[in-house]
N, C-alpha and C positions, 0 to 999 in steps of 0.2 A: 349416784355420787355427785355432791354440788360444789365447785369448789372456783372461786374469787381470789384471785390473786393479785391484791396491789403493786403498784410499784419497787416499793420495798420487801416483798414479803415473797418474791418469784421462789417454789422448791430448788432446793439445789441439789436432784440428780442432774437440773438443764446446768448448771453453771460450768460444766466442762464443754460445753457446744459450741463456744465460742475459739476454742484451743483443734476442734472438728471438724471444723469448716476452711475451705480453701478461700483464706479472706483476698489473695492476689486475685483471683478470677472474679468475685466479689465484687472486687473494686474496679477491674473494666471492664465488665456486664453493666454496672452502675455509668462508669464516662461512657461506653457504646450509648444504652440508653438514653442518655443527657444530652450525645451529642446528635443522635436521633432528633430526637427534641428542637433542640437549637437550631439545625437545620430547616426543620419544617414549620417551625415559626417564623424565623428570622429571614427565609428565602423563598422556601415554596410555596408557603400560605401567600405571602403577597405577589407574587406573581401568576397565582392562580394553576402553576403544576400539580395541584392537589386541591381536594373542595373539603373535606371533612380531615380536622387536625385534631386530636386529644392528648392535650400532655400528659406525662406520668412524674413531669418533675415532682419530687420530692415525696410521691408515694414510689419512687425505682428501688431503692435499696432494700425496703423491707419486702419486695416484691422478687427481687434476686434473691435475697437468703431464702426466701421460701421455695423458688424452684431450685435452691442446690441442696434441700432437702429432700427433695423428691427422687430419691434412687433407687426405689421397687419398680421393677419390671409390667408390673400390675398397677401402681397409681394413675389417675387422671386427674386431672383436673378443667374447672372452667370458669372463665371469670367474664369481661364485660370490656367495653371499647377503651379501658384506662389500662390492659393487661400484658402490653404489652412486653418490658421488662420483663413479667417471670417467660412469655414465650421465648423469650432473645435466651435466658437460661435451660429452659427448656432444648431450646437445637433451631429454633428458627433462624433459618438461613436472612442472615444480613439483604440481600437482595430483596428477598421476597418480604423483608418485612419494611421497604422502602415501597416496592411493587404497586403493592398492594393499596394503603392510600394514594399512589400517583396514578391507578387505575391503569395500569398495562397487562398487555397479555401475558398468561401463564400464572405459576405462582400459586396461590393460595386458593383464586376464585376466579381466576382466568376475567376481572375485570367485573363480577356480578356484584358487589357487595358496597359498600361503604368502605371498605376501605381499611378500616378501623378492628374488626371483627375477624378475627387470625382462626385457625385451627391448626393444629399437628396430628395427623392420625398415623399410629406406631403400636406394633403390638409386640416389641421388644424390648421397651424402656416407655418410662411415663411418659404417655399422650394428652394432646390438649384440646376436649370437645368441641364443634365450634359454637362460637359465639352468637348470640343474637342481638337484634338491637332495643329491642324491651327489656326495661330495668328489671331486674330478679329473674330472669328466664332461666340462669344458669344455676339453678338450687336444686330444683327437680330431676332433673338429667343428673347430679353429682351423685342425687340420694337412690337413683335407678344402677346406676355405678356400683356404689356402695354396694347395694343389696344382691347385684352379680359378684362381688367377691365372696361372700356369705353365700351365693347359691353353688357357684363351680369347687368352692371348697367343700362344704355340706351335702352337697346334689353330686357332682361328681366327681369328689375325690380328687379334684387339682391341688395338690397340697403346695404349688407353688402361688398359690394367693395368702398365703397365712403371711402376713403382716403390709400386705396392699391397703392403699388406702384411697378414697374421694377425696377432691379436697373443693370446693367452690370458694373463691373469690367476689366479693362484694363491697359496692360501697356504701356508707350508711344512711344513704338513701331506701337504695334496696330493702335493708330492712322489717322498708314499714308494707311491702307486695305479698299479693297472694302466695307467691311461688319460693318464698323466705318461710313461712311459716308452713306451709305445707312440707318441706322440704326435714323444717324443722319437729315438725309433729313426726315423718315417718321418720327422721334418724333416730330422734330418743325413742319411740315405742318399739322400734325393733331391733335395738343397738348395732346402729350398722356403722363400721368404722368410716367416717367422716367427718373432715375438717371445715369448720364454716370459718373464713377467714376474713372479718372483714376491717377493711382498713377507711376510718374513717375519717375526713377531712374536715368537719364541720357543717356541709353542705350538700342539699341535693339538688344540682344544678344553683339554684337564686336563694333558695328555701333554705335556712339555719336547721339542725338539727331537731334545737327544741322545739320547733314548729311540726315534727314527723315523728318524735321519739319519745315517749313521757323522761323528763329530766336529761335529755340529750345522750344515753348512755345506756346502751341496747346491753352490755356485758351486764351493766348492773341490774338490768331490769329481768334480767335470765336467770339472777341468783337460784329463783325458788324451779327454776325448771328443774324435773325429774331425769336425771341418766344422760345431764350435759356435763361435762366439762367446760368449766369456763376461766379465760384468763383477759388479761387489761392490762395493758402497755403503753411504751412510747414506742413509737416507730422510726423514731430519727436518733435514737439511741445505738448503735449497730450490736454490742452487748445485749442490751434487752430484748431486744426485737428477735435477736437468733434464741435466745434461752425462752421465749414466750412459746414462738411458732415449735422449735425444736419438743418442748417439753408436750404441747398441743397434740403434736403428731406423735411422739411416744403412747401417749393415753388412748390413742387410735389404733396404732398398730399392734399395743399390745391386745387389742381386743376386749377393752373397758367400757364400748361403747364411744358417742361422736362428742367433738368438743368443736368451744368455740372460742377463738383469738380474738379479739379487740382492739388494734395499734392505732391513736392518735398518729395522724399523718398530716403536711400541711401542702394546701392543692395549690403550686406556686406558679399556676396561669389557670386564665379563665375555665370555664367547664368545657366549653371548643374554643378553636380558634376565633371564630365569630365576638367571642362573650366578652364585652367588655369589665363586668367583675363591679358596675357602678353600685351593686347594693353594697359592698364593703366600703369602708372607711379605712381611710389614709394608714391610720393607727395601725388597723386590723393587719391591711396588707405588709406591712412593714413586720409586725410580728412572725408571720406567717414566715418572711425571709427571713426571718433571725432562727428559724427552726429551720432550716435549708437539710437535711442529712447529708448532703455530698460533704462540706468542709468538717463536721463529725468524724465521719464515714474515714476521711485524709487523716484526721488527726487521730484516729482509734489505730490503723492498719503501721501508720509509723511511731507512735509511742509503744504497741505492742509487739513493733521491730517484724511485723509482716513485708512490712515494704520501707524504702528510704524512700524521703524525698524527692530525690532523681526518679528512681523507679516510679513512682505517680505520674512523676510528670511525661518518663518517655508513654505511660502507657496511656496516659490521656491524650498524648501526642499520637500512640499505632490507632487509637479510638477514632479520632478527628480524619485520619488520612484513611481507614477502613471506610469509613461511613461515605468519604468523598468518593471512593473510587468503585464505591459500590451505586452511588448515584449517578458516573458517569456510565455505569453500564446498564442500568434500568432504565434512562434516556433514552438508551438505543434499541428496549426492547419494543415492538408495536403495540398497536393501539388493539385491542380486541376485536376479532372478527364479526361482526355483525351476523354475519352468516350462520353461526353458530349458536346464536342467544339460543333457539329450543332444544341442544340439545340440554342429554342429562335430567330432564325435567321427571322420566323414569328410565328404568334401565334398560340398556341397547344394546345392540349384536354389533361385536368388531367386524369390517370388512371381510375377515374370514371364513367370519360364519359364528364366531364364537362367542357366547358373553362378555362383553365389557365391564366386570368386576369391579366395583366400588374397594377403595382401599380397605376401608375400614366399616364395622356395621353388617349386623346380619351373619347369616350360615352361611352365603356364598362364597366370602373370600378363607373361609373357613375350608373349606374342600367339603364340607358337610355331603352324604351324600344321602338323600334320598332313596323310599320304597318306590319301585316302579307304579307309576300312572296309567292309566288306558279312561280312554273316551267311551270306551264298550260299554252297553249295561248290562249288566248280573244279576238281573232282578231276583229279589227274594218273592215267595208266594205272600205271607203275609204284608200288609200295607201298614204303613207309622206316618203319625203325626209331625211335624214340622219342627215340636218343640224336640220329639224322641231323636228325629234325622241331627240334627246340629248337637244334639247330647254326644251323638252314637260315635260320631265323626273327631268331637272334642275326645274322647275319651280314647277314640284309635289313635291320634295324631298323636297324646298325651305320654301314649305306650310306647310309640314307635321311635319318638322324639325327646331323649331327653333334654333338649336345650328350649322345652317348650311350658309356658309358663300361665297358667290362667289365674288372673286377680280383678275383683273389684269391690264394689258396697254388695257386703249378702250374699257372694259367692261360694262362700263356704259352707257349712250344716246346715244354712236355708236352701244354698244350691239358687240361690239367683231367686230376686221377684217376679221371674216366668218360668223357676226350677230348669233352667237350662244346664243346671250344672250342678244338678243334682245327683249325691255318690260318689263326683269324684273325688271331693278332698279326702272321704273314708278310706278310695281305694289308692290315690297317688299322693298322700300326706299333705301336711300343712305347709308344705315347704314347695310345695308345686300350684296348689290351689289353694289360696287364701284372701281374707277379706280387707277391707285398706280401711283408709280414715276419708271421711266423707270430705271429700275434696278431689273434683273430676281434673283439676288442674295438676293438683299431684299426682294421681293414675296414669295421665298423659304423659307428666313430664319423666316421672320415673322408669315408664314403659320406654322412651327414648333410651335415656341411660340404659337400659338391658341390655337394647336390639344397637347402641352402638360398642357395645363391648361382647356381641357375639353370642346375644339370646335372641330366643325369640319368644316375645312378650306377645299377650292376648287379653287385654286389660276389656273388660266389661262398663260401658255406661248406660246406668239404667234406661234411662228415657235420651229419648233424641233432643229435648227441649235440654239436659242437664248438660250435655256437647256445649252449649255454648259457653260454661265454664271455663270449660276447657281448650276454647278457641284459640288461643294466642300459642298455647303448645302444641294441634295440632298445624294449624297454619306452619309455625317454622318446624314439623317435621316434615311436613309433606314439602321444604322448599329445601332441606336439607342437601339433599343429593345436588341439587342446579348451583345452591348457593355456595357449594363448594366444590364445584366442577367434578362430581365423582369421586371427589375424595372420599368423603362421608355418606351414608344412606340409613338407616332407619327402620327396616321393614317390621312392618307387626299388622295384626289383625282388630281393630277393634270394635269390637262387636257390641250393637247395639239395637234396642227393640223400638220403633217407631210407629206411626199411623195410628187412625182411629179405632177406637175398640172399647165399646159400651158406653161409655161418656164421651163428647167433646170438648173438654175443659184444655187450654192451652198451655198445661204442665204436661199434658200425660199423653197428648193425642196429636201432636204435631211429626208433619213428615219431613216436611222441606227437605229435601234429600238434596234440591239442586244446590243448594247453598255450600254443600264437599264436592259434589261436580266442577264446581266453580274454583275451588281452594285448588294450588298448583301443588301437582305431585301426589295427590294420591288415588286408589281406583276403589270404585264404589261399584258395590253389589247389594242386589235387591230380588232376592230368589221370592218365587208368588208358593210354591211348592218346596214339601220334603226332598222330591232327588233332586232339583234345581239347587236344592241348599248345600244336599251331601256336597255335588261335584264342584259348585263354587268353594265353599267355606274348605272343603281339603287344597283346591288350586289355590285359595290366599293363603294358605297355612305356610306351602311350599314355596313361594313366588317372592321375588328378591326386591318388591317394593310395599309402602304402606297401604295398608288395604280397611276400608271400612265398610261395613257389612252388616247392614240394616234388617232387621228379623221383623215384618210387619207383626203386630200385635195379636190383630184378628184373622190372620193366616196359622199362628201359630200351635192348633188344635180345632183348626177347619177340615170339616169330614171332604172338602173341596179340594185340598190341600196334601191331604194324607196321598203316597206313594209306596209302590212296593221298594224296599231299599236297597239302591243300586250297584251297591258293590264295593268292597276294604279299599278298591284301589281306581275307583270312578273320580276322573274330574272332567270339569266344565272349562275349558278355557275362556278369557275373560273376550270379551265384545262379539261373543259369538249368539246371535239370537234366535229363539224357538218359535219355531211357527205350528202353534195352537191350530189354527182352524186354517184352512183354503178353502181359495175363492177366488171369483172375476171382478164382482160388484165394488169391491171396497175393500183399502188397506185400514185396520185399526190397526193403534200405534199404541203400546199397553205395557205398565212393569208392575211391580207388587200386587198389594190385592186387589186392584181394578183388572187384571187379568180375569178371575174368574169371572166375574162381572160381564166384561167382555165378550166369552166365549158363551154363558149362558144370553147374551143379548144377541148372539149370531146365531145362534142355536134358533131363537123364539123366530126371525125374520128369513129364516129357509135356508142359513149357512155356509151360504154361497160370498163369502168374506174373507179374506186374511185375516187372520189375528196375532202379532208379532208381538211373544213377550220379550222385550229386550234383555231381560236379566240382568245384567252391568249398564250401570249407566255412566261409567269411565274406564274402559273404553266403551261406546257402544257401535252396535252394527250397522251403521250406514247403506253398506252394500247390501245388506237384507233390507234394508226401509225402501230405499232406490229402484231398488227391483221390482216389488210390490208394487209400490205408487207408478210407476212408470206405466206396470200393466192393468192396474185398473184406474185410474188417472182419477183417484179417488181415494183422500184418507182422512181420517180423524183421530187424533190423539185426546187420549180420555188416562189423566192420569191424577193424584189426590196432595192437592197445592194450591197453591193460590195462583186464582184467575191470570193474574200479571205477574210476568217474570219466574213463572214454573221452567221447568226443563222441558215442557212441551212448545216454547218457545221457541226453545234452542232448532227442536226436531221440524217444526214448520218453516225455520228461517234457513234451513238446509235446504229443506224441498223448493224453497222461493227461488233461493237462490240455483240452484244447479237443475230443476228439470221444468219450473214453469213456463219459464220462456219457452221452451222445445212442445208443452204441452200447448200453447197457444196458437201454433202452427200442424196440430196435430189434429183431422178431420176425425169428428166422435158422431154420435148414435145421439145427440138433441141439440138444443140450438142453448150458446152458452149465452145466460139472463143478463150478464154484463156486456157482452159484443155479439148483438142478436144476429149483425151481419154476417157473424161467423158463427162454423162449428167447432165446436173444442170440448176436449176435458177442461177440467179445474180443479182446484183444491179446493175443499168443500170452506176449510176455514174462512177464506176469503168471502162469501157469498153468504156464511152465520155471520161475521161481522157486518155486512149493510146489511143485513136481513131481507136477503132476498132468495124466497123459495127456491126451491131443490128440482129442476125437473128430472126427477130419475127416469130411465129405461123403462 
């Protein structure tokens, strides 16, 4: 269903919404907001109590009617650093949404963020995702939303999700980003009730419209989309604007599929505080005031005899003196503890002993409870394939779990382009295992949206080179939990096939794994072996942070590889590392498939060697490397990356740091080639880099 609605021409089931709405609360959510504003321009910005300022002037009111439409217990929503008005409607505490840009403790982000970028996490009444600070990041995560109210309804029989809705928030900038369209591909192909709401002011940031938008006019350019709703407004109208969004979310809730609003808005200060506004002319900006919604907004709520005159004015008046006396106690709160910056970055044990629970996001706060675990193995007589172990494992978890979800390119009837996942959509439906639209951004972002409405998503990317797609959504999942002090977390699995195998070509055959070792907040695993796989890939299945979990290519049906299968209920806890081979001579330092490598090259030289496969390379074992190297004062790391800035870096700049020195006062068995004065161990790397021979024992 396609349907454009001009100005004149709005349906009129919406025309009593306006008689529905509590337009007094309306109207001082609108002065709170303005006076927000005015504050923070007029005071804070120039005196520097604040560094990042964004008005909401004159997009605030059509931003309130939209959160006092939001009364399902089940809706979410997420918008962008202009959003604040619908959160102030939403329940955001007056303090904390001062806090928050003046960078003090507690609050929203306990001082990590910009400022600007609010959440609400509630799972009694509509909650507000958090925010990122890339334009369109919040489409993805709305359309992952969406499609958990269609799963707990459908999947498990929540029948209190029937008329819940997403809703994202955008400005028509947004638009023209990956994570708009991909947002928009998965809501119409799957009709998942979601509202794209975007309110546009002519500009993204400097940029005019028609410079990002063919004909400046994104509703009209959606006419011929398939299974949207679409509507086009004025936002400074208070009538129009309630009957556009109102009628919008009707067509959502009643489960018609997602639609999308369109409100002309005028941006009545810069794009920040910083922006002087010189690409507009005089004219322009003077128009723009003359479209103000507040004096509208005045004269709609007392001609419609919602409020008198008096009434506006005392309430503009409790507005002005709230706001002040909410800044005199944000003043007084401190300054963020330094000491604190790591935590949260994953999840931690309260002083008790007990989990530190993320508000929102994930099984945990869920009581979810898990099938008991054991470290034990159980080994079966027969041996399986690497590709069979991570099948065997998805398919248990799949049974065991219903809030668990696997999707990606291919994952369905082909069963994955390394048949990892092959049978299951036959045996747990389309509605559990199924295939997406080629776009690794939207997989990410939607797997967010799940896992913070209490799934647990398991999204599939084929290649480790397509990840980069998807970089900007993984990045602010794995920073989720820090960037909102615990509030939010995110956990999911995403699993993906990496390293060399048959060609070289740098689509298909790239590892760089250290590149998510590096990204904050999530834990990477890299099993070389079938039961390494089972016991990891079951421990991220269960584990209360984001996990990504690289499936080397040419491990994945290596007769080297193959294991007897360890058991329904075997896991590997993360940074714990396996020692392959012992020995005196020499620590190797080894993860994916340079392990077997490794162990056949210890084997060939009489096997008198360590061989540490690390397995997780976030967390990895330390205390196993240190051990090692200490006692044969001898290692080398052999893992498949590039020469410079691999994670075998990281692992040598450990040993430099923490046991060289102690090795260079340590009397050894030859005379070391760089201080012939002395005897000493070494670490071998330092002696390949000047190239200078080995005198071994």
């Amino acid at each position: 269903m396609v349907a454009v609605h001009p100005l004149q021409h709005l349906h009129s089931p919406a025309a009593t919404t306006a008689t529905g709405l509590d337009w007094p609360r309306i109207a001082y959510l609108t002065l709170l907001s303005r006076a927000l504003d005015d504050l923070e321009e007029e005071k804070l910005l120039p005196s520097r109590e604040l560094i990042y300022q964004f008005s909401a002037r004159g997009h605030d009111m059509a931003q309130v009617i939209l959160g006092s439409l939001l009364n399902h217990p089940g809706d979410a929503a997420c918008g962008y650093y202009r959003s604040r008005p619908l959160m102030l409607t939403l329940g955001l505490d007056l303090e904390d949404a001062l806090a928050g840009p003046m960078m003090r403790a507690g609050g929203l982000n306990d001082g990590r963020d910009i400022g600007v970028v609010f959440n609400l996490p509630r799972r009694d009444s509509a909650c507000f995702l958090p925010m990122c600070g890339g334009v369109g990041t919040q489409y993805t995560p709305i359309s992952g939303w969406a499609e958990s109210i269609v799963y707990k309804r459908e999947q498990l029989g929540d029948t209190t999700q029937a008329g819940a809705a997403g809703v994202a928030l955008g400005g028509d900038g947004s638009t023209a980003t990956n994570g708009f369209w991909a947002a928009l591909n998965n809501a119409t192909t799957r009709k998942l009730p979601m509202l794209f709401y975007i309110e546009d002011n002519g500009y993204g940031l400097s940029v005019p419209s028609a410079a990002q938008t063919p004909g400046g006019n994104i509703a009209r350019n959606l006419q011929s989309f398939s299974d949207l709703y679409v509507l086009d407004g004025d936002g400074c109208e208070p009538r129009q604007a309630a009957e556009c969004l109102s009628e919008g979310l009707q067509h959502v809730r009643a489960g018609n599929g997602p639609a999308l609003v369109r409100l002309t808005v005028p941006r009545l200060a810069g794009h920040s505080g910083q922006d002087t506004q010189k690409y507009k002319s005089d004219t322009e900006i003077q128009a723009e005031r003359a479209r103000d919604p507040l004096p509208r907004l005045k004269k709609f709520v007392t001609e419609e005899d919602w409020m008198t005159e008096s009434e506006w004015a005392k309430t503009a008046q409790r507005a002005q003196e709230q706001v002040m006396a909410a800044l005199a106690v944000v003043r007084r709160r401190p300054q963020p503890d330094p000491t604190h910056i790591q935590r949260h970055v994953f999840s931690e044990m309260n002083p008790d002993g007990q989990p530190d629970v993320q508000q929102q996001g994930g099984l945990w706060p869920l009581g979810h409870v898990f099938p008991t675990c054991s470290t034990e193995l159980k080994p079966e007589s027969e041996r399986i394939n690497m590709l069979t172990a991570i099948r065997r494992t998805l398919d248990l978890e799949l049974g065991g779990n219903p809030k668990l979800i696997v999707f990606g390119e291919d994952v369905g009837p082909k069963g994955g382009v390394h048949a990892a996942t092959l049978g299951l959509q036959e045996k747990y439906g389309t509605g559990r295992v199924f295939d997406t639209s080629l776009s690794e951004e939207g997989i990410i972002g939607r797997a967010v949206g799940m896992a913070t409405a209490g799934l647990m998503p398991v999204p599939e990317i084929q290649f480790r080179k397509y990840a980069d797609s998807a970089e900007e959504q993984l990045n602010d999942c794995g920073t989720l939990r820090w960037r909102t002090a615990n509030r939010f977390a995110a956990p999911m699995v995403v699993r993906i096939p990496c390293g060399f195998f048959k060609v070289g070509d740098p689509w298909h055959s790239q590892s760089n794994e250290v590149k998510w070792v590096h990204a904050i907040g999530w834990q990477l695993a890299m099993p070389s072996n079938a039961q390494d796989a089972v016991g990891l890939l079951r421990y991220a299945l269960r584990d209360n942070n984001p996990t990504i979990f690289l499936e080397h290519r040419s491990m994945l049906d290596s007769a080297w590889a193959r294991r007897p299968y360890p058991g329904d209920d075997y896991v590997i806890p993360f940074g714990k590392a396996r020692k392959v081979r012992h020995g005196r001579r020499l620590t190797v330092i080894t993860w994916g498939a340079m392990v077997a490598r490794c162990e056949q090259a210890a084997d060939r030289i009489g096997g008198d060697v360590d061989v540490i496969d690390l397995r997780t390379l976030m967390p990895w074992d330390k205390n196993a490397v240190m051990e090692s190297v200490t006692r044969t004062h001898r290692c080398l790391v052999v893992h498949e990356d590039n020469l410079t800035a691999g994670f075998g870096a990281e692992i040598t700049a450990l040993i430099a740091d923490q046991a060289f020195s102690n090795w260079m006062h340590h009397p050894g068995a030859w005379p070391c080639p760089i201080f012939p004065a002395r005897t000493a161990p070494c670490c071998w790397m330092l002696c390949c880099l000047m190239q200078i021979p080995l005198p071994l024992p």
